[in-house]
C-alpha positions as CSV (number, residue, x, y, z in Angstrom):
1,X,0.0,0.0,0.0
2,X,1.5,3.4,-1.2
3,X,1.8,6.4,1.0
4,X,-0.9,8.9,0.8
5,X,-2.3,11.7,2.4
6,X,-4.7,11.3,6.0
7,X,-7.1,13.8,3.8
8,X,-7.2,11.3,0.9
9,X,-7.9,8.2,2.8
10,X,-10.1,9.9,5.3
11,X,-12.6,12.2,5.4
12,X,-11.6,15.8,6.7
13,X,-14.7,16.2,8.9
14,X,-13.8,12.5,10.6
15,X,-9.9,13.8,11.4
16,X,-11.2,17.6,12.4
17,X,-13.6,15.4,14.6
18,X,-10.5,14.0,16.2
19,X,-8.3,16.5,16.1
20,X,-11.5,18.3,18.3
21,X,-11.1,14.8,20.5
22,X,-8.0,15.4,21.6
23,X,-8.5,18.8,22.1
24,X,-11.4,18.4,24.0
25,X,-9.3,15.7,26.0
26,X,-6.3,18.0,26.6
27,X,-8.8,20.7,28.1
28,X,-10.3,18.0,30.5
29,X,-7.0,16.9,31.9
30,X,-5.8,20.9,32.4
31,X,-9.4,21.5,33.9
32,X,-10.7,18.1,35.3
33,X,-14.1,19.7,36.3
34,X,-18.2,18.1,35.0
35,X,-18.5,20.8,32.5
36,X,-15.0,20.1,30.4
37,X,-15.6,16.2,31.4
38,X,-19.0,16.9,28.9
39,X,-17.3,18.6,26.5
40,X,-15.2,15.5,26.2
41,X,-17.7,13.0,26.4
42,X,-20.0,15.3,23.6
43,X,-17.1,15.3,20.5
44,X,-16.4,11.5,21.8
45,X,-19.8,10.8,21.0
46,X,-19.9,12.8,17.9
47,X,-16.7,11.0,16.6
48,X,-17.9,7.0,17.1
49,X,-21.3,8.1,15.5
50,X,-19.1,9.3,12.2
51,X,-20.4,6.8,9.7
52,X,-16.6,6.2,8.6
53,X,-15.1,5.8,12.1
54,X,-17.8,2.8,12.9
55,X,-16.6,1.2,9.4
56,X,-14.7,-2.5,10.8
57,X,-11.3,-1.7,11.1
58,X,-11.0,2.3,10.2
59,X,-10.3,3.1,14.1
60,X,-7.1,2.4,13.8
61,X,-6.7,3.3,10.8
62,X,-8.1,6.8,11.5
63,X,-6.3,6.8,14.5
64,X,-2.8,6.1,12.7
65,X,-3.5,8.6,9.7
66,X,-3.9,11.4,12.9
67,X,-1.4,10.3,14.6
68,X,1.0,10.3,11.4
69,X,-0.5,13.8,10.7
70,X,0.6,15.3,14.1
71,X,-1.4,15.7,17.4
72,X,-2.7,19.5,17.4
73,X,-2.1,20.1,21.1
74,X,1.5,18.2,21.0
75,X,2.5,21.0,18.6
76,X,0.9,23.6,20.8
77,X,2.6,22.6,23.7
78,X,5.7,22.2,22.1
79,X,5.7,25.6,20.8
């Protein structure tokens, strides 16, 4: 299998949904109150009802393809 672009293989609303994931996960962690805990839990819920994410197998798939992309709050904390 050739090398292509998260965007090509995945749809850009599914890796925004997880890119929002792990922001929403960062937030909770800084702040571990109800009200960023349901935040959280919310774009969690939004992202395993994405048609593409329930699809056998594309977790990790989708997962990797972020993951190879860069995690949005690694970068910001690294900056």
């Amino acid at each position: 299998m050739g090398v292509v672009s998260d965007t090509h293989v995945f749809p850009a609303d599914l890796l925004d949904l997880q890119r929002r994931w792990y922001a929403a996960e960062a937030a909770w962690v800084a702040d571990p109150t109800e009200e960023t805990r349901g935040v959280f839990a919310a774009v969690g819920a939004e992202l395993y009802a994405h048609p593409h994410w329930g699809g056998v197998g594309n977790q990790y798939e989708a997962f990797m393809a972020l993951k190879k992309a860069g995690r949005p709050d690694a970068a910001a904390s690294a900056a």
